[in-house]
GUPA-752714 format. One line per field, with one value per residue (C-alpha): residue number from 1; residue in one letter; x, z, y. Coordinates in steps of 0.05 Angstrom, whole numbers, plus 5000, padded with zeros to 4 digits. Layout:
BEGIN
pos = (NUM/...)
code = (A/...)
east = (X/...)
up = (Z/...)
north = (Y/...)
end
This chain:
BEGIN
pos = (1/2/3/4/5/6/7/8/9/10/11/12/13/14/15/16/17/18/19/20/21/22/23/24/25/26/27/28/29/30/31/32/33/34/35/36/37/38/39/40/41/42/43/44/45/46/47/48/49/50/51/52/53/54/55/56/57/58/59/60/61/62/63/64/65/66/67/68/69/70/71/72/73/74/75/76/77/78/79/80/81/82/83/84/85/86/87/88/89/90/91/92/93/94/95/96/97/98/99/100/101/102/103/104/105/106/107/108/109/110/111/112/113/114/115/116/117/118/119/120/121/122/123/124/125/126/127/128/129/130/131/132/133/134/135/136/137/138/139/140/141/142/143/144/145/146/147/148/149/150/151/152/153/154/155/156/157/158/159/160/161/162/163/164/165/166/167/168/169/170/171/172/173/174/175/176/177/178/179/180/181/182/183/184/185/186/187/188/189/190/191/192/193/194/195/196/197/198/199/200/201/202/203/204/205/206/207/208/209/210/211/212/213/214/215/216/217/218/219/220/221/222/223/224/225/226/227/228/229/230/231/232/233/234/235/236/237/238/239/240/241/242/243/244/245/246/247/248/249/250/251/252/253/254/255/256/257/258/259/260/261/262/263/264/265/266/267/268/269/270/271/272/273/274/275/276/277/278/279/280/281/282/283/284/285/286/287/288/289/290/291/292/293/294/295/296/297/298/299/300/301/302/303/304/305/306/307/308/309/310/311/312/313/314/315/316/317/318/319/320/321/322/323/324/325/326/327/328/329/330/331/332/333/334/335/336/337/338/339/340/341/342/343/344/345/346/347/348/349/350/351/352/353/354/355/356/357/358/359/360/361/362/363/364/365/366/367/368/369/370/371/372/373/374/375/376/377/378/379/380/381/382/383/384/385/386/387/388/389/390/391/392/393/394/395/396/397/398/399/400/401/402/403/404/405/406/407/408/409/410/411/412/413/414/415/416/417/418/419/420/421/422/423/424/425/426/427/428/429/430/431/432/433/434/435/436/437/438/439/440/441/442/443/444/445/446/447/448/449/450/451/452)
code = (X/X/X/X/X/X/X/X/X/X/X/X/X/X/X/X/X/X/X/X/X/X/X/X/X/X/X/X/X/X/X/X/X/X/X/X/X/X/X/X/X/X/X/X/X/X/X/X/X/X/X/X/X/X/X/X/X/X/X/X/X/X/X/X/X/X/X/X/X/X/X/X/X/X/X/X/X/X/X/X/X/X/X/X/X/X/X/X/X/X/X/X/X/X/X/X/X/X/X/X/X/X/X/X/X/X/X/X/X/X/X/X/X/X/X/X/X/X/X/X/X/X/X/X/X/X/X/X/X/X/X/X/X/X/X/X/X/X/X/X/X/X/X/X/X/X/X/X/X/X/X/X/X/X/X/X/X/X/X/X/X/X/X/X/X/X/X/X/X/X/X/X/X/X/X/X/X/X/X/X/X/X/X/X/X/X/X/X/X/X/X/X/X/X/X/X/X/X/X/X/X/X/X/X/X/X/X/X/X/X/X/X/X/X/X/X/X/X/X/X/X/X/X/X/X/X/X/X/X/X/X/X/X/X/X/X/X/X/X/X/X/X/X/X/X/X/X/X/X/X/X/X/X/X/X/X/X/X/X/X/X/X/X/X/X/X/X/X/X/X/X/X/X/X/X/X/X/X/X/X/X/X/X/X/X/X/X/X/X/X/X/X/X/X/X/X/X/X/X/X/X/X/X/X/X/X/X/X/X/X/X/X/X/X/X/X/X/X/X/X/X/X/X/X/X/X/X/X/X/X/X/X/X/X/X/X/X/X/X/X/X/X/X/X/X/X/X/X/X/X/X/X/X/X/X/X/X/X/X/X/X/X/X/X/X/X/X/X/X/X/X/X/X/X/X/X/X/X/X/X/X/X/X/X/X/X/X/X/X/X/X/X/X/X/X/X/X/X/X/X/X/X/X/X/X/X/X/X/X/X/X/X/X/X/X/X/X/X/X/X/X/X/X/X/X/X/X/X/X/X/X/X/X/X/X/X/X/X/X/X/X/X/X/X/X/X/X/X/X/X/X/X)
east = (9607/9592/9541/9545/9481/9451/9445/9384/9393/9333/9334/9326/9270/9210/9160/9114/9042/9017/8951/8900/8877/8812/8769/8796/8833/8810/8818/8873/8840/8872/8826/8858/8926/8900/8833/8827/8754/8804/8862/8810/8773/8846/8847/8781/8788/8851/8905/8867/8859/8942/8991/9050/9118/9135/9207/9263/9259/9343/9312/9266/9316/9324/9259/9238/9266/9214/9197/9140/9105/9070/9021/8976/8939/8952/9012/9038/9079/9129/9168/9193/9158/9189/9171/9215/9161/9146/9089/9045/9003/8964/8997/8949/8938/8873/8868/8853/8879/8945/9015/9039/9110/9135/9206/9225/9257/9281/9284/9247/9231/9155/9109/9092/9054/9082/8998/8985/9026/8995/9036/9037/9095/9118/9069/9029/8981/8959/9006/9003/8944/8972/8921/8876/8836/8807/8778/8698/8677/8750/8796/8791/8867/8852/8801/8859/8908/8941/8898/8944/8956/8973/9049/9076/9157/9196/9271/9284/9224/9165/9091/9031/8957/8904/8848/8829/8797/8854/8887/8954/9023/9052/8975/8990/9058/9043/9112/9149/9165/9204/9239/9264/9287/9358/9377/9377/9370/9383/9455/9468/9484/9442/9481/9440/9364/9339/9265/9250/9180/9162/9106/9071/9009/9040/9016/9065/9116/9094/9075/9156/9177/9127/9156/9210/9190/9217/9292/9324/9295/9316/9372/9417/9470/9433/9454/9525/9502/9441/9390/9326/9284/9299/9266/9222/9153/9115/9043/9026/8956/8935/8978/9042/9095/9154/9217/9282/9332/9401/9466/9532/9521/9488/9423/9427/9368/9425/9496/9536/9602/9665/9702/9673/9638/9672/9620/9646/9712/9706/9661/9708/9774/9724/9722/9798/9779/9825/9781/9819/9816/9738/9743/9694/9664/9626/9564/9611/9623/9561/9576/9649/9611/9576/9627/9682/9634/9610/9693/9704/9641/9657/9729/9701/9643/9585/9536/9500/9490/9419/9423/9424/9483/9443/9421/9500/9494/9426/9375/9298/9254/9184/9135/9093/9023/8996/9066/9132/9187/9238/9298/9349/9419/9463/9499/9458/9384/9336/9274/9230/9165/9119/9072/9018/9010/8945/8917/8953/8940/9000/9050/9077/9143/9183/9234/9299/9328/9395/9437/9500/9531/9604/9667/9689/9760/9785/9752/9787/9854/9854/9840/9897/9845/9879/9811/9745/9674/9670/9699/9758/9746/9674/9673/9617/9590/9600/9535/9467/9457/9417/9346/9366/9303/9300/9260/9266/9297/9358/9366/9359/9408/9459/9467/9427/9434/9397/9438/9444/9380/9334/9355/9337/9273/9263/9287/9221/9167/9134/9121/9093/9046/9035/9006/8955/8926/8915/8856/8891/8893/8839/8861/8932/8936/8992/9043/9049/9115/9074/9028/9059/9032/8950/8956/8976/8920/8862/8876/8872/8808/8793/8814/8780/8714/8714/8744/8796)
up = (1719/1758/1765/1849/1886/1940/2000/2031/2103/2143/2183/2255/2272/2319/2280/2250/2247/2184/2203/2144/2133/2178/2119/2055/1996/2003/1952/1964/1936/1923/1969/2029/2005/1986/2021/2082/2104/2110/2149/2194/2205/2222/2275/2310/2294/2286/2324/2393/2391/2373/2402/2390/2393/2431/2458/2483/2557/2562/2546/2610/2652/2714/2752/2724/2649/2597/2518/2484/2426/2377/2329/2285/2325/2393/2442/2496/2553/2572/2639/2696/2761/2826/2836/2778/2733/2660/2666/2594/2594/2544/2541/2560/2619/2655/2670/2596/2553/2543/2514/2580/2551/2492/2482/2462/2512/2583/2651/2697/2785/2762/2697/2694/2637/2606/2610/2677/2719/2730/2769/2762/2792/2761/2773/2734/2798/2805/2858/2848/2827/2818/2868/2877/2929/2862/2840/2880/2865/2887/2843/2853/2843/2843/2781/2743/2740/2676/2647/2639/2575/2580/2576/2562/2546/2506/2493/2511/2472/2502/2474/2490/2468/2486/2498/2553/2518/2474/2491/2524/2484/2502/2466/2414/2385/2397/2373/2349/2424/2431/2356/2367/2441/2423/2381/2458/2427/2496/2494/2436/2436/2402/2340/2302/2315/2247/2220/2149/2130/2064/2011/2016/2058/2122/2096/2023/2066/2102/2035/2012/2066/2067/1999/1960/1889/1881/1901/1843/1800/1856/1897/1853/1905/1945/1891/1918/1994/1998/1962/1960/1916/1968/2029/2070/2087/2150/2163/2236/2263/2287/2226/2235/2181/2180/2128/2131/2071/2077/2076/2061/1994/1925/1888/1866/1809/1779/1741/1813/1796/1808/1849/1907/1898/1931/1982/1997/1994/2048/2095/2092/2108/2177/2190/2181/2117/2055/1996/1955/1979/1953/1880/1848/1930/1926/1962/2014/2050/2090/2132/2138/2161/2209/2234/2251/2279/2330/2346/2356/2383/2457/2451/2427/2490/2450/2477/2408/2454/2442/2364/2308/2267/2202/2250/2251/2180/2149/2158/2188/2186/2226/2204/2274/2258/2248/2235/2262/2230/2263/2222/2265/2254/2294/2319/2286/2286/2259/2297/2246/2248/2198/2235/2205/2192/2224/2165/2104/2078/2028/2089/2135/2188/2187/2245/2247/2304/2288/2331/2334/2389/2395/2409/2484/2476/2540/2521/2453/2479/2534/2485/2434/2375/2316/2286/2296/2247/2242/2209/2258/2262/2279/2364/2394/2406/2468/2484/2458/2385/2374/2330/2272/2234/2159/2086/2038/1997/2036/2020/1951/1951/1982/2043/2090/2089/2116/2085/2008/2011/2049/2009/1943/1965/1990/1928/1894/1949/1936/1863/1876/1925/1865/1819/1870/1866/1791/1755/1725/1783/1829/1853/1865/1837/1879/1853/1903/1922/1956/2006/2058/2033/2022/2094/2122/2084/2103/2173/2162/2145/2200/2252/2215/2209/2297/2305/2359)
north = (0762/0698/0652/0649/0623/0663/0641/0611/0610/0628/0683/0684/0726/0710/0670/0716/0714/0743/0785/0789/0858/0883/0896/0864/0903/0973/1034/1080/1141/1211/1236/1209/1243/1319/1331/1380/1341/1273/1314/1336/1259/1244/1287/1267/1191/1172/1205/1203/1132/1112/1094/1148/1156/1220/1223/1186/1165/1191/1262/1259/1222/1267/1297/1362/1342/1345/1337/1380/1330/1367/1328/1358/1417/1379/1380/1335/1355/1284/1291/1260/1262/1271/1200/1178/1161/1187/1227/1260/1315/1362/1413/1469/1510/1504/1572/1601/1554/1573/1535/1521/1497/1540/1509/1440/1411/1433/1422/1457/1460/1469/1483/1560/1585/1643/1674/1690/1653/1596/1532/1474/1420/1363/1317/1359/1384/1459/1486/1562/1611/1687/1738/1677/1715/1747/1691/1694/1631/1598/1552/1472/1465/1393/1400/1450/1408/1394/1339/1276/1230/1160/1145/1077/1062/1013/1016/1080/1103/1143/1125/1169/1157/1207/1157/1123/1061/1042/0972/0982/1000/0919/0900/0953/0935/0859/0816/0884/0886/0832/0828/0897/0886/0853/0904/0951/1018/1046/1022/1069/1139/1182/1220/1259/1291/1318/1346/1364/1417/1371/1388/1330/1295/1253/1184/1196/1193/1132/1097/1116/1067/1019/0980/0961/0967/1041/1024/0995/1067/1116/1076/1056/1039/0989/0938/0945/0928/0900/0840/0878/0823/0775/0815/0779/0829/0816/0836/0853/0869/0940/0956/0949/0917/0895/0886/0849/0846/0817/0858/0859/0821/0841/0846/0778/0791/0822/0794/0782/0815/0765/0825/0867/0930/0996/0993/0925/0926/0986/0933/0878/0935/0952/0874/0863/0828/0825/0848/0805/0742/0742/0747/0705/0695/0758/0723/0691/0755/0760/0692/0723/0782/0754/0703/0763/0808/0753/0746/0811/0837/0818/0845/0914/0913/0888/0844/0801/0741/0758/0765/0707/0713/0734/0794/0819/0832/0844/0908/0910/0960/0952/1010/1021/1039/1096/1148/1115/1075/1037/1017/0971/0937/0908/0978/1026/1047/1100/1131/1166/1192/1228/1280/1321/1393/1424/1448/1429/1359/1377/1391/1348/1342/1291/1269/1234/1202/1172/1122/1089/1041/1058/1016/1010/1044/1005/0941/0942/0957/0907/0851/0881/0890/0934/0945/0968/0954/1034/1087/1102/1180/1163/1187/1190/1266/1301/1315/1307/1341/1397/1388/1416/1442/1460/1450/1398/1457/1448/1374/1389/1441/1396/1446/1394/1311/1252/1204/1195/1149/1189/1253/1219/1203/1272/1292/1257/1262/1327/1307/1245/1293/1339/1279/1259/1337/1319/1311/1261/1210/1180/1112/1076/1007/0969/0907/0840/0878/0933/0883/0929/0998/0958/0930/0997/1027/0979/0987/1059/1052/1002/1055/1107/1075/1074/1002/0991)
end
């Protein structure tokens, strides 16, 4: 073992404004967690007035495409217009009250629903009533059209928010707009669309990812890649948090070992690194890191002109208020979002977009590189993946994976929802460490209580 230093550089982020919370240090109470009166609040008072992430703009690219967004006991129809816009509407015939759009995603020349026939185009306007001469007192196609939601979109992501006197999405998300803009998630290709059914309330999951105190007893191999005690936490208003811990090094709380861990070794190999020219330099390879991959980027058709060179090599994650989190590195990111079930405070869905930005082929072979920072069988897929839907049963099983890290947390979740149902428990007492899950929490209640 060896007594290296870590290294200090600061990173390069946008300067950061840390928000006090709305309303002081509030309880976290079991209630919140297990109670069918709270799930309920949370659909009169909360979810109306948010922000929310509903698709991504590439699934509604062409006219007549469109994404159904389900959240809680409410859905949202996202499409493109004939005039090219992204257009959001509830979902809900104005005829009887009917689904209008049963499948997931589609394209259609109009919006029929499946009742009676009712039309609509794709601007959302009533264009056809079946045997409307049957109607006596006439139809105001104008007054049945599909009632719209507001739409907003940000790198490739589409935002919808059901009232009318919420600020707008740029107001919203405040700086996470433009700290999350270099990382140009539209430039990647989308790899892998994934929701899990798990046993527990919506916000558990949100809690999971809103700290770092639970990763050295349940993530064992982040020590090999990552220096978790050195994360720096941001506190956004309206909610929002941010992480960002640096990579491609060590937890340095711990004895640094004088050779490179497996997971290392494998990094430097991908950079055209020799392993062994670090022993005793363990905490040396993230400046290697990030000083080959800003040589090679441009040869391979990557654009970090707009990144800081500790961006090329450490990990963010920005938790967007009230359900999504965003977790961004330099050629990969992570869209997931925790959505409610209707009824069941104890049930929830939760999404996973994966992305990775692949290698030009052409690029790389003009400039003679021999290597590439990926795993050379890694190809991007032909077409867009299919949502693949399934239980948390199947992650612990091992027939289903969304990643080793995600999986072990999975693994844990529903118990940690089972404790809260206990007699046993009332009210969660949180470490400095966990400033991220309390500021999440008192502007839940800020939103809660009616303030926007």
């Amino acid at each position: 073992m060896s007594t290296q230093q870590a290294s200090t550089d600061v990173h390069a982020r946008p300067t950061v404004v840390h928000h006090p919370s709305p309303s002081g240090t509030a309880p976290i109470t079991a209630e919140r967690y297990v109670s069918p009166e709270y799930l309920r609040d949370e659909t009169e008072r909360l979810w109306p007035d948010m922000w929310l992430f509903a698709c991504l703009e590439r699934d509604v690219a062409e006219p007549g495409e469109y994404v159904v967004f389900n959240v809680g006991d409410e859905s949202i129809l996202v499409t493109r217009t004939e005039e090219g816009t992204v257009g959001a509407f509830y979902n809900v015939c104005q005829h009887r009250g009917a689904r209008v759009m049963v499948n997931e995603r589609g394209w259609v020349k109009n919006f029929v629903c499946p009742y009676h026939g009712w039309t609509y185009d794709r601007g959302g306007a009533l264009t056809v009533v079946p045997d409307i001469e049957r109607f006596s007192g006439g139809v105001d196609c104008e007054a049945r059209s599909l009632q719209p939601v507001r739409v907003g979109t940000f790198s490739d992501m589409v935002w919808i928010c059901m009232s009318p006197d919420a600020p707008p999405l740029e107001e919203f998300l405040g700086p996470l707009i433009d700290i999350l803009e270099p990382y140009d998630l539209a430039g990647m290709t989308l790899v892998a669309d994934q929701t899990v059914r798990l046993d527990c309330n919506w916000k558990a999951v949100i809690d999971n990812f809103g700290e770092l105190y639970h990763v050295e007893h349940i993530h064992p191999q982040h020590e090999l890649m990552f220096d978790c005690p050195t994360a720096q936490t941001d506190l956004y208003e309206n909610g929002h948090t941010g992480v960002l811990i640096y990579g491609h090094t060590v937890n340095t709380r711990l004895p640094v070992s004088d050779t490179p861990t497996p997971y290392l070794k494998h990094q430097l190999g991908m950079f055209g690194l020799n392993p062994d020219e670090y022993e005793g330099r363990v905490l040396d390879i993230r400046a290697d890191v990030q000083r080959v991959r800003r040589e090679v980027g441009a040869s391979l058709g990557y654009d970090y002109s707009a990144m800081s060179d500790v961006r090329l090599t450490d990990i963010e994650q920005y938790n967007v208020f009230p359900n999504t989190v965003v977790t961004v590195q330099p050629d990969d990111a992570i869209i997931m979002r925790s959505r409610p079930h209707p009824t069941d405070p104890n049930k929830c869905e939760w999404d996973k977009l994966s992305f990775h930005r692949f290698p030009d082929p052409a690029i790389a072979k003009a400039a003679g590189v021999e290597f590439v920072p990926f795993d050379p069988t890694d190809t991007p897929p032909a077409e867009r993946p299919e949502h693949d839907v399934f239980d948390q049963d199947d992650i612990i099983a091992g027939r289903k994976t969304m990643t080793r890290t995600i999986d072990q947390d999975i693994h844990l979740i529903r118990d940690v929802q089972a404790g809260m149902r206990s007699r046993g428990f009332d009210t969660a007492v949180l470490c400095d460490d966990e400033s991220r899950v309390q500021h999440y929490h008192d502007w839940l209640n800020h939103f809660m209580s009616g303030h926007r």
